[in-house]
Rosetta silent file (secondary structure, phi, psi, omega in degrees, C-alpha in Angstrom):
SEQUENCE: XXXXXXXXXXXXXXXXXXXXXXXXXXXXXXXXXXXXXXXXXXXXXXXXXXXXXXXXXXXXXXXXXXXXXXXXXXXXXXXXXXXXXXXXXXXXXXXXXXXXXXXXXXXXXXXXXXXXXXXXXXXXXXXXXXXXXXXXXXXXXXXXXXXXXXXXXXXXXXXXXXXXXXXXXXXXXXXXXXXXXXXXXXXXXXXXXXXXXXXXXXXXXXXXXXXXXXXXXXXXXXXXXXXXXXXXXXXXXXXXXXXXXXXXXXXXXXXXXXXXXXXXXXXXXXXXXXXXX
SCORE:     score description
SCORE:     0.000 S_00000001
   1 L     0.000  148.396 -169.192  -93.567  -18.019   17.810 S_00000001
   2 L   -84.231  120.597 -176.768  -90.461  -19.050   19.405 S_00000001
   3 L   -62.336  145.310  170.888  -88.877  -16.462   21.557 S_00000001
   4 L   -48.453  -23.003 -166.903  -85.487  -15.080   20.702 S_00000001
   5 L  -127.646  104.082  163.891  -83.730  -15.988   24.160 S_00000001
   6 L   -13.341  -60.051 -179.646  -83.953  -19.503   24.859 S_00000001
   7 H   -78.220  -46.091 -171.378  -83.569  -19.211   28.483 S_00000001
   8 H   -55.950  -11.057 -170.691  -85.819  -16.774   29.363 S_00000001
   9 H   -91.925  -47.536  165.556  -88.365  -18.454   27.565 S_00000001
  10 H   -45.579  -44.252  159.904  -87.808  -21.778   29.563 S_00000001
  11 H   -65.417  -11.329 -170.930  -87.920  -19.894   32.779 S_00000001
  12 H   -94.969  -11.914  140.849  -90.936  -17.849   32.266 S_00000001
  13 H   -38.033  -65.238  167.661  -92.488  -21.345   31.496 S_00000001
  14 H   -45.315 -104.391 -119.705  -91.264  -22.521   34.947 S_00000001
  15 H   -55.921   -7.744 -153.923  -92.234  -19.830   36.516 S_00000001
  16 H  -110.715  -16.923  158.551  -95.853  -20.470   35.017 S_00000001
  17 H    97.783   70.732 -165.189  -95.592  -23.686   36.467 S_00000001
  18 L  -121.948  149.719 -154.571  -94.849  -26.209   33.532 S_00000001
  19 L   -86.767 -171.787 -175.143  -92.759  -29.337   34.323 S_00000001
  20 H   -80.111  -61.866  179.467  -89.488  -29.939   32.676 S_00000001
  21 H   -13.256  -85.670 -168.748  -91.483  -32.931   30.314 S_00000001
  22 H   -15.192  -55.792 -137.745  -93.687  -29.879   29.394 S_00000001
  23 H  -107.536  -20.403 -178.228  -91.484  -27.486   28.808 S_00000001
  24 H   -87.463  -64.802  156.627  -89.288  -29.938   26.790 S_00000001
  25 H   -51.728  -15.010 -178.670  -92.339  -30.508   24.306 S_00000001
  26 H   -87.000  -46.049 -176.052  -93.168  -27.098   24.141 S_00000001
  27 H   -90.136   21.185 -159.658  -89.438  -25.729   23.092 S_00000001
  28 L    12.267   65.395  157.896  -88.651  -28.993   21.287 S_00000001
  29 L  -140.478  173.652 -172.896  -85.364  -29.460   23.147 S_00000001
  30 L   -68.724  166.796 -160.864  -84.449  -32.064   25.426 S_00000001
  31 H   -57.846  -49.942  153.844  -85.267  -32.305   29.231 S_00000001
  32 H    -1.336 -109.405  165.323  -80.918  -32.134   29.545 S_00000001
  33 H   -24.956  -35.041  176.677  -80.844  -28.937   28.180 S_00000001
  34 H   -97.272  -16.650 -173.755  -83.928  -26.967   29.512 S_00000001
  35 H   -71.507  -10.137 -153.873  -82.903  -28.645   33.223 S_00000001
  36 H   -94.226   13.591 -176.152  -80.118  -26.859   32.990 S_00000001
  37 H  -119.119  -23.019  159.408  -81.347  -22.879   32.734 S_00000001
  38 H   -89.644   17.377  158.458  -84.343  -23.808   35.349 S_00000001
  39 L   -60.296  -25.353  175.776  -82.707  -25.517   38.217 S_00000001
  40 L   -95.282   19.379 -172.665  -82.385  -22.463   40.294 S_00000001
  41 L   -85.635  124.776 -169.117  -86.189  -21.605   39.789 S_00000001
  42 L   -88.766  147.696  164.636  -87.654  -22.982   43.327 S_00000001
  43 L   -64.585  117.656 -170.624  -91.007  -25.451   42.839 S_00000001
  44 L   -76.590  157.714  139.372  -93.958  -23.577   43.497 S_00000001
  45 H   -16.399 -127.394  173.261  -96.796  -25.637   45.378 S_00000001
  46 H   -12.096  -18.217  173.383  -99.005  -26.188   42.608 S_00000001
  47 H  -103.099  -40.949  156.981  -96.090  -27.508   40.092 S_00000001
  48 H   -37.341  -48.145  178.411  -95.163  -29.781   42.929 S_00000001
  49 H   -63.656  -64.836  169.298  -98.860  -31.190   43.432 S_00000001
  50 H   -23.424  -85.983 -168.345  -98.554  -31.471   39.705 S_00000001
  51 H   -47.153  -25.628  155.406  -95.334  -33.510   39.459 S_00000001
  52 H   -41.548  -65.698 -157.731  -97.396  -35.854   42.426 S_00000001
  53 H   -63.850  -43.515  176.211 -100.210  -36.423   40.447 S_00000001
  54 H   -33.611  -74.545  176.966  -97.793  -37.288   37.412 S_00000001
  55 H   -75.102   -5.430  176.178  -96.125  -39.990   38.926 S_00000001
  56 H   -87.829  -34.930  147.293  -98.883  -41.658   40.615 S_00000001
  57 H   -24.677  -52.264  144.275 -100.391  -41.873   37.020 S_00000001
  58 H   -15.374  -67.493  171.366  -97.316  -43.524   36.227 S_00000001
  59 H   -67.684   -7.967 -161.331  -97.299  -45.981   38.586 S_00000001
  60 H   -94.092  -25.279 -172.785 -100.921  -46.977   37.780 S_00000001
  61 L    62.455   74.980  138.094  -99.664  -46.761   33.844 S_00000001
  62 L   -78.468  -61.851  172.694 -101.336  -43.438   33.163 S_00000001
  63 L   -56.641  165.798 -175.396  -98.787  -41.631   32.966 S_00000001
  64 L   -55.953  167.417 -177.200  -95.936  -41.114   30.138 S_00000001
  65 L  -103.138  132.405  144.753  -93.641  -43.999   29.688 S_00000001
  66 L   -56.395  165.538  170.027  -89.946  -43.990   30.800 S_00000001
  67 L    63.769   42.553  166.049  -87.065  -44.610   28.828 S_00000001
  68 L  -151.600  153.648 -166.164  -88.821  -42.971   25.545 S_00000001
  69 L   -78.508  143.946  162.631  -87.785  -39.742   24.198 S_00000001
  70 L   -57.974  -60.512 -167.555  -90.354  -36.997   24.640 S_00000001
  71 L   -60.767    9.894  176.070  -89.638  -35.167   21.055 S_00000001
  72 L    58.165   44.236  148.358  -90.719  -38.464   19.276 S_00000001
  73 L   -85.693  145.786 -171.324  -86.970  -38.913   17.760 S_00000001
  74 L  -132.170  160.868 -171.602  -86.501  -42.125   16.988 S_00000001
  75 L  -139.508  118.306  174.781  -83.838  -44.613   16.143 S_00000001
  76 L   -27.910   93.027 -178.305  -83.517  -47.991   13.654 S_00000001
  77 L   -85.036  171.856 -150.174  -82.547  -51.168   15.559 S_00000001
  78 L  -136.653   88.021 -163.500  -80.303  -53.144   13.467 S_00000001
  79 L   -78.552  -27.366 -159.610  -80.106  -56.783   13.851 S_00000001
  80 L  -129.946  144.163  161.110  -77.009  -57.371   10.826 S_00000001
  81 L   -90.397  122.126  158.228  -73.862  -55.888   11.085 S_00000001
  82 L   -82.228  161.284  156.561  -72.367  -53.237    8.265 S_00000001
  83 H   -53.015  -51.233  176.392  -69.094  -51.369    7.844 S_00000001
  84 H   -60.729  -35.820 -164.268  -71.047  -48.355    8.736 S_00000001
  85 H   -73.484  -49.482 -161.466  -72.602  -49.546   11.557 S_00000001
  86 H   -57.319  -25.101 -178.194  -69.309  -51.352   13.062 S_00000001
  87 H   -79.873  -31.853  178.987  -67.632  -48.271   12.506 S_00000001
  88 H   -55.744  -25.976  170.286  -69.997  -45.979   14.292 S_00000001
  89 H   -74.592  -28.493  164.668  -70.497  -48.237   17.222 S_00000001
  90 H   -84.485   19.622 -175.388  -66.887  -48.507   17.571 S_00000001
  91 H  -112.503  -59.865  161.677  -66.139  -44.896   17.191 S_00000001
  92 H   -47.109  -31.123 -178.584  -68.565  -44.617   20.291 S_00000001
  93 L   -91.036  -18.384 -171.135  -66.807  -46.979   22.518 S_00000001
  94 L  -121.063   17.236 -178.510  -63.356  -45.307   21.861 S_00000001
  95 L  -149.905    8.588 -167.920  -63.691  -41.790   21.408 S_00000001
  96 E  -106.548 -164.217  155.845  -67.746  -41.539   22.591 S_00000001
  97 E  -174.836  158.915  176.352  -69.339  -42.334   25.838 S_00000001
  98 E  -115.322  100.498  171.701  -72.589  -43.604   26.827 S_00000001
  99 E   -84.995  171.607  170.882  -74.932  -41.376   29.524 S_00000001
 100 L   -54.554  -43.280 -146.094  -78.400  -41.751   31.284 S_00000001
 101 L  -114.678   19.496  155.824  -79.647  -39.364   28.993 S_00000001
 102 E   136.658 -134.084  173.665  -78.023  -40.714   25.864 S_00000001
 103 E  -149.547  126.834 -142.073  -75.013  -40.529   23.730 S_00000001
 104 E  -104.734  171.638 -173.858  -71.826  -38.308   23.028 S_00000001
 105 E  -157.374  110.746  161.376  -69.159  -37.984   21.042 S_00000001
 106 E   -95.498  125.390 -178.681  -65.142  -36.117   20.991 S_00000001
 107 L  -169.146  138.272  176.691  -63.146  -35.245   18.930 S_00000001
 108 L   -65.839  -31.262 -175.057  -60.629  -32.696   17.664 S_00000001
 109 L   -65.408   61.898  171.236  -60.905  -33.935   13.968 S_00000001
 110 H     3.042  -57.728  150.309  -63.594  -32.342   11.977 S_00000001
 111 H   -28.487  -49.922  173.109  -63.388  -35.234    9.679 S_00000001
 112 H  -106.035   19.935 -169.962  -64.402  -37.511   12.086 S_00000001
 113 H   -98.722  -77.275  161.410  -66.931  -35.102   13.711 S_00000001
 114 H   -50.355  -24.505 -170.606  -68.718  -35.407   10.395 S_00000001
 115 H   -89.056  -44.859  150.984  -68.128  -39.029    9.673 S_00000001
 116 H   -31.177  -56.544 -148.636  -70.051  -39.519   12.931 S_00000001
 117 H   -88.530  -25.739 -157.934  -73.181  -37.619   12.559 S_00000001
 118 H   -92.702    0.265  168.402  -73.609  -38.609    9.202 S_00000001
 119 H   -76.047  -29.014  179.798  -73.304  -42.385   10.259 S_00000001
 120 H   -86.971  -30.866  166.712  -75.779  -41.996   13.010 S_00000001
 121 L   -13.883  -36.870 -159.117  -77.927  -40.492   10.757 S_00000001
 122 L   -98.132  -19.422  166.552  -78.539  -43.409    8.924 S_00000001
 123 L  -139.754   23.906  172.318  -80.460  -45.007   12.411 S_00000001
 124 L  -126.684  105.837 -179.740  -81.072  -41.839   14.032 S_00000001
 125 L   -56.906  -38.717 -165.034  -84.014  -38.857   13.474 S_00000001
 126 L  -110.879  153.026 -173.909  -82.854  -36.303   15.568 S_00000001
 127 L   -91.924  164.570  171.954  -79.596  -33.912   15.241 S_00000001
 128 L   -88.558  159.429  171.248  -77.089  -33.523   18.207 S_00000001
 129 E   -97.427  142.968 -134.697  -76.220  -30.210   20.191 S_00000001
 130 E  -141.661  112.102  169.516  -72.974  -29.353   19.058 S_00000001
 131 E  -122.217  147.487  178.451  -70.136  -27.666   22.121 S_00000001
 132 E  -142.539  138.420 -175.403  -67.190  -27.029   21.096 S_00000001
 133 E  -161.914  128.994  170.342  -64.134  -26.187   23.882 S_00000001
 134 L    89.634  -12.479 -150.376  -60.411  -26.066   23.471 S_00000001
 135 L    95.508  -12.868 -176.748  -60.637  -26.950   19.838 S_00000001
 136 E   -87.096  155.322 -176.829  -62.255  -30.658   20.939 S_00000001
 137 E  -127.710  139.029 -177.902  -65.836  -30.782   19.475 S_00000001
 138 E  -141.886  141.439 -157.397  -68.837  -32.705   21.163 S_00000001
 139 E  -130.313  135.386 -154.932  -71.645  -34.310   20.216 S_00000001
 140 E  -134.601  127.337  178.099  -74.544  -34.840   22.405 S_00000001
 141 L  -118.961  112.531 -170.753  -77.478  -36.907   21.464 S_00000001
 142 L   -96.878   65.474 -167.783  -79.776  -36.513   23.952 S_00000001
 143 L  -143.186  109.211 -143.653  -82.066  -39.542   24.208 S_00000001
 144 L   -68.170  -51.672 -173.506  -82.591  -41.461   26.982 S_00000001
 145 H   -47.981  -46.909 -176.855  -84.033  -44.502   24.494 S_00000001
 146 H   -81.239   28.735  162.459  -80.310  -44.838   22.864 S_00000001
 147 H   -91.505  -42.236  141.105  -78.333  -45.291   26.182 S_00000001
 148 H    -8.569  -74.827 -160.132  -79.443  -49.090   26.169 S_00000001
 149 H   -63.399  -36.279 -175.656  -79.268  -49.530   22.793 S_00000001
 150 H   -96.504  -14.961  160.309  -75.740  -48.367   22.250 S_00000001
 151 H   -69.349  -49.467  173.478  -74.941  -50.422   25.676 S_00000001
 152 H   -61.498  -43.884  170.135  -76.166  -53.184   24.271 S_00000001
 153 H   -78.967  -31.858  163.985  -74.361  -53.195   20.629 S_00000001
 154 H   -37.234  -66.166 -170.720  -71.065  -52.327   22.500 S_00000001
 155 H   -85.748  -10.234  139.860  -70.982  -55.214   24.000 S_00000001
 156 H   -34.159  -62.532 -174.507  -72.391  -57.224   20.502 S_00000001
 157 H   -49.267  -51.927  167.566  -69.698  -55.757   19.348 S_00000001
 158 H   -77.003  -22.163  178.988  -66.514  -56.950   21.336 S_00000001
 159 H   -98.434  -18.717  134.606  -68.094  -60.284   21.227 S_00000001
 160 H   -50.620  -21.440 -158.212  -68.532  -60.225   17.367 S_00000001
 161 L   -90.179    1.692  173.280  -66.250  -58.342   15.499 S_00000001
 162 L   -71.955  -29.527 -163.289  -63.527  -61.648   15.551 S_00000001
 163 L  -119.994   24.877  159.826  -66.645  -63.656   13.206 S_00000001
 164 L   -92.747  164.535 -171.758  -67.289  -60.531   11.236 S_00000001
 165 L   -66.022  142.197  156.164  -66.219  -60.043    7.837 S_00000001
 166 H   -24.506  -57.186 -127.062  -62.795  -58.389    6.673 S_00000001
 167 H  -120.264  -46.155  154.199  -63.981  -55.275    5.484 S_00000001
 168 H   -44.716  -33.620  158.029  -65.673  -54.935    8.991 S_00000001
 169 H   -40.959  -87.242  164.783  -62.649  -55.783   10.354 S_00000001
 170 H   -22.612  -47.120 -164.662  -61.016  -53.177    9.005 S_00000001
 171 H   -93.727  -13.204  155.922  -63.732  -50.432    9.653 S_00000001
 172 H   -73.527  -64.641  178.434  -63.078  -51.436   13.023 S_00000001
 173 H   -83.629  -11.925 -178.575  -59.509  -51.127   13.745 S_00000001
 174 H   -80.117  -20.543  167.198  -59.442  -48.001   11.291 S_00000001
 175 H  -108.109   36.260 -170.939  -61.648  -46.297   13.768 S_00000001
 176 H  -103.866  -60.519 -172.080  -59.612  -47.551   17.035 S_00000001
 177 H   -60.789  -22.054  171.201  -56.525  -46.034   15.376 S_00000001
 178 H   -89.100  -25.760  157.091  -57.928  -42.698   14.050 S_00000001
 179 H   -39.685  -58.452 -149.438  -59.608  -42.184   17.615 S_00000001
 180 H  -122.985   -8.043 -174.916  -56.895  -43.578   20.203 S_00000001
 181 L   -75.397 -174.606  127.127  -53.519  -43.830   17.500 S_00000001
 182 E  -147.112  177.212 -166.695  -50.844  -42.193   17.040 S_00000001
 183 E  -113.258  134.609 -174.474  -47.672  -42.138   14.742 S_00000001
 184 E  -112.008  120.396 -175.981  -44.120  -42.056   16.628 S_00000001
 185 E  -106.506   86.234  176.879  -41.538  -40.672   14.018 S_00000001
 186 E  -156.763  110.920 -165.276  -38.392  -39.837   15.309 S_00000001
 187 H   -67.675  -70.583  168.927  -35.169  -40.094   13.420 S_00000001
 188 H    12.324  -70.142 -147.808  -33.343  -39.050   16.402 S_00000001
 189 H  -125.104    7.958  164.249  -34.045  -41.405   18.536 S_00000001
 190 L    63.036   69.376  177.190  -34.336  -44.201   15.690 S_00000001
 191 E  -124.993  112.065  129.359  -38.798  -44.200   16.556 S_00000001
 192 E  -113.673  129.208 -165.103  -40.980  -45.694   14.001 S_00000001
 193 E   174.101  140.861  171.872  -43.610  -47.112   15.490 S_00000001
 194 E  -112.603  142.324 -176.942  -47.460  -46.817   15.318 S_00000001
 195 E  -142.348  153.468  166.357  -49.456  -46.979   18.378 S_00000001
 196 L  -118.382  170.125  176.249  -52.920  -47.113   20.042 S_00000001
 197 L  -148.945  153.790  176.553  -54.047  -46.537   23.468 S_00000001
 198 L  -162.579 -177.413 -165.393  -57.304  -47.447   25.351 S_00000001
 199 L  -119.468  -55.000 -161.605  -57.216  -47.913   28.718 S_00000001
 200 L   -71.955  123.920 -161.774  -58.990  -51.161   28.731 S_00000001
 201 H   -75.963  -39.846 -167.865  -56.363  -54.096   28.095 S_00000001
 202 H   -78.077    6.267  137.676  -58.647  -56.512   26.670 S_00000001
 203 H   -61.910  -40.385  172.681  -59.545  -54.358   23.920 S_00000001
 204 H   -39.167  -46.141 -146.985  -55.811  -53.854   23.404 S_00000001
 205 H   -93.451   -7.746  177.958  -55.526  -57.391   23.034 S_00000001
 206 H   -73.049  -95.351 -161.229  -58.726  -58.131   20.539 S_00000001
 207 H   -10.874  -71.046 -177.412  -56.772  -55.110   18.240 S_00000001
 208 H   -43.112  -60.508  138.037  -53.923  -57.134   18.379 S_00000001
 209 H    -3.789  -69.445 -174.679  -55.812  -60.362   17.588 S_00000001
 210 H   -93.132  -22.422  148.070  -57.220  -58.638   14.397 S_00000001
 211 H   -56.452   -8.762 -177.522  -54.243  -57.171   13.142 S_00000001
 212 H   -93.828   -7.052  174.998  -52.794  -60.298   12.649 S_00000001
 213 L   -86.572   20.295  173.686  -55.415  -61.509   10.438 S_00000001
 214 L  -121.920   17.645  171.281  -54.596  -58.678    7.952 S_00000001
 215 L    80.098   43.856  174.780  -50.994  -59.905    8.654 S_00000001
 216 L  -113.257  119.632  174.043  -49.999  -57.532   11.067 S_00000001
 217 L  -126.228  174.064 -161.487  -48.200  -58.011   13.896 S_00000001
 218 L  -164.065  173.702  132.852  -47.942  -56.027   16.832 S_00000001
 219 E  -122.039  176.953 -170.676  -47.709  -56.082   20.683 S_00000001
 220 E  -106.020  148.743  178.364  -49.771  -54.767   23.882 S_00000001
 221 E  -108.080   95.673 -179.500  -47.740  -52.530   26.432 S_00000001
 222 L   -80.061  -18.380  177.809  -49.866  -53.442   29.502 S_00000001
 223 L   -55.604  -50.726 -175.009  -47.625  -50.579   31.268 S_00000001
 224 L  -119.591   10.305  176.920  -48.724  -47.568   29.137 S_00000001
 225 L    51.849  117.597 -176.049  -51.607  -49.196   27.508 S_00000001
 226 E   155.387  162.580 -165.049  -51.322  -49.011   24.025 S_00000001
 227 E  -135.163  107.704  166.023  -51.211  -51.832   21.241 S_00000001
 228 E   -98.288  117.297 -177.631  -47.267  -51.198   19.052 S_00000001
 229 E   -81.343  145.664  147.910  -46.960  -51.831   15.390 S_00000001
 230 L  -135.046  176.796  175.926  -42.961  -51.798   14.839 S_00000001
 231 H    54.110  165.677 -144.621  -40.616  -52.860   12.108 S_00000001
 232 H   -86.469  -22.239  172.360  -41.034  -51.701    8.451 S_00000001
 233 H   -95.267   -0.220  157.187  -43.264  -54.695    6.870 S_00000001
 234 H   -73.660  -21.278 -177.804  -45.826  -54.452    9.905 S_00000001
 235 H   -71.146  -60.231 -178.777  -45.676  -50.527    9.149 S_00000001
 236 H   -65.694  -10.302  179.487  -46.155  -50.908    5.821 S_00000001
 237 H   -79.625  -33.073 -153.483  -49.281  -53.793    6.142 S_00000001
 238 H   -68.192  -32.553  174.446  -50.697  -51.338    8.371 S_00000001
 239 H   -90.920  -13.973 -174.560  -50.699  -48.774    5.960 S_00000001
 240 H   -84.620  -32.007 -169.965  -51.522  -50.742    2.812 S_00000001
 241 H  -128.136    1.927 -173.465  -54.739  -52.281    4.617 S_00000001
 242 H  -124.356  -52.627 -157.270  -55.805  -50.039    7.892 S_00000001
 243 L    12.499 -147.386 -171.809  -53.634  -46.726    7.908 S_00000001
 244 L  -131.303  137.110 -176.784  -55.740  -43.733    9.114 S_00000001
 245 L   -24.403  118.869  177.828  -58.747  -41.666    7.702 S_00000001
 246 L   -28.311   80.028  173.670  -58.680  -38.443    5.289 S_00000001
 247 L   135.060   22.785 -160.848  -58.488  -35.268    7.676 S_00000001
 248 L  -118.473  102.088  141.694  -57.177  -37.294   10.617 S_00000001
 249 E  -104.815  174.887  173.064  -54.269  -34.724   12.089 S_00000001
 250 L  -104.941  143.846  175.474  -52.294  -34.411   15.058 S_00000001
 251 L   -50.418   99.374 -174.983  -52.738  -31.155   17.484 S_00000001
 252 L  -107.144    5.955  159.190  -49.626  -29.183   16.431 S_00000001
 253 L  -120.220   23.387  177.325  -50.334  -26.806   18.686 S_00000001
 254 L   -55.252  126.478  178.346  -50.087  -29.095   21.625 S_00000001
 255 L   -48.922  -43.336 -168.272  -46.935  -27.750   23.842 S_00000001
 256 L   -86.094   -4.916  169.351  -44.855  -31.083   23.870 S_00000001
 257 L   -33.520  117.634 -174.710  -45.831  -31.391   19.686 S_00000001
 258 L   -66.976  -45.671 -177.199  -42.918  -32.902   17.824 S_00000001
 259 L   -61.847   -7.360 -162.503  -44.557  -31.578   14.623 S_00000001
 260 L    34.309   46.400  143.675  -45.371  -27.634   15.697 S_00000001
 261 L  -177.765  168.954 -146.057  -48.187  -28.003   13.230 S_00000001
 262 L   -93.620   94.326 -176.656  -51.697  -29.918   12.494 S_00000001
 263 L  -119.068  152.491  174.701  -49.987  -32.229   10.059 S_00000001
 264 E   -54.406  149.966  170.371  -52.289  -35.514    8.910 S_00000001
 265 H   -74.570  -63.247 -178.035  -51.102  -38.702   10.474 S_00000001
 266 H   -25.602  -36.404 -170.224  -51.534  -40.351    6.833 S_00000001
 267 H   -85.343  -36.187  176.348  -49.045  -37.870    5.957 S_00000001
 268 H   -57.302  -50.008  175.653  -46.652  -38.801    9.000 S_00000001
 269 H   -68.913  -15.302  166.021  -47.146  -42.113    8.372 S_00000001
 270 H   -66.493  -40.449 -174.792  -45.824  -41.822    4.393 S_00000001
 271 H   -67.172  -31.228 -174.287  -43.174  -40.061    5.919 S_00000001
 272 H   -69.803  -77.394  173.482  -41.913  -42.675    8.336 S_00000001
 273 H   -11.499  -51.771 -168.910  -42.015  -45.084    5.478 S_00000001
 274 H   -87.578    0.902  175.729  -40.289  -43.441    3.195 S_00000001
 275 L   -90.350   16.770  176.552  -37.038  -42.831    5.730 S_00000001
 276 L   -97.494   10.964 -156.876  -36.647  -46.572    5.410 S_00000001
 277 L   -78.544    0.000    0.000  -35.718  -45.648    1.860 S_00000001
């Protein structure tokens, strides 16, 4: 039976002199996770000689294979591009990251917290470990086998998604703008404008690229990094064919918030629109 207190059961394991692998198969959680309540546990002798013998099995190819997850989760590779897929790999390059030990995902949106998991679902076996700090939510898949994989389709990606279909298209730039957009409103100051940001220009400048084939035009701000929709029939294409995702708000309780509350962007963006009335 599984002990009530995680860590103590992973140290009294150490302490018994079981390797991280071990100890990872035993509590079925990742190596990540159990390294991190038995680092200050010193290596006895005898778990050392152990972790020797390990790897010289290894080299002889005795031993366990790198690069494969211990907990047997496993993941689909995928050969054809989908909507689903393009958006989840692109959700990962602009609001994710890719670690040694696999791959995460932030985000204040709940919406799009869920719209992840349940996309990797569909080529993934194992659930994520779930932190939440600040109100941002993070999703940690902890599998050595997908840091590769999702390295590898990243960069599939930016060199494909120009000779992918429209509707991929789409599922593309809808999750660069519900990641990295935002909507600048401001009567004031005469602001309508929609914007993205990435840091990386030559993504800006693919985005731009593919808005114009849904008849969008826009430009890149290499200064503040961002990609700007302006004027009221690029506002309005933008919203007719990309606009942004159900549940997709802005942080209204951010100090410099224009809105002082967690209002949707869709809902910002109807609003800009309609003050051209």
């Amino acid at each position: 039976m599984q002990p009530a207190n995680f860590k103590n059961w992973c140290q009294d394991l150490r302490i018994k002199g079981y390797t991280l692998s071990e100890i990872s198969i035993i509590t079925k959680r990742p190596k990540t996770t159990v390294y991190f309540h038995v680092k200050k546990i010193p290596q006895t002798n005898q778990l050392l000689e152990k972790i020797r013998m390990i790897r010289a099995n290894s080299i002889k190819g005795k031993g366990p294979q790198k690069g494969k997850s211990l907990l047997g989760y496993k993941y689909k590779k995928f050969n054809r591009w989908t909507s689903s897929l393009v958006n989840l790999v692109a959700h990962m390059l602009f609001d994710g990251a890719i670690r040694r030990e696999g791959v995460l995902y932030y985000n204040r949106s709940q919406s799009l917290i869920k719209n992840f998991k349940n996309k990797m679902a569909l080529i993934y076996n194992g659930k994520p470990r779930v932190y939440n700090s600040n109100g941002v939510t993070r999703l940690v898949y902890g599998n050595v086998e997908l840091e590769k994989f999702f390295k590898d389709k990243s960069v599939q990606l930016l060199r494909d998604i120009k000779k992918l279909s429209r509707s991929q298209q789409r599922e593309f730039l809808r999750a660069f703008f519900d990641d990295e957009g935002s909507v600048d409103f401001r009567l004031d100051s005469m602001k309508r404008r929609v914007k993205g940001y990435q840091y990386n220009t030559t993504i800006l400048h693919l985005i731009h690229d593919i808005l114009r084939n849904f008849k969008i035009n826009s430009f890149v701000d290499e200064r503040f990094n961002e990609v700007v929709i302006t004027r009221k029939e690029n506002i309005d294409q933008f919203a007719k064919e990309i606009s942004f995702s159900k549940g997709v708000r802005v942080n209204g309780k951010r100090l410099n918030s224009v809105w002082k509350k967690s209002l949707e962007k869709r809902t910002i963006l109807a609003n800009l629109l309609a003050s051209y009335q």
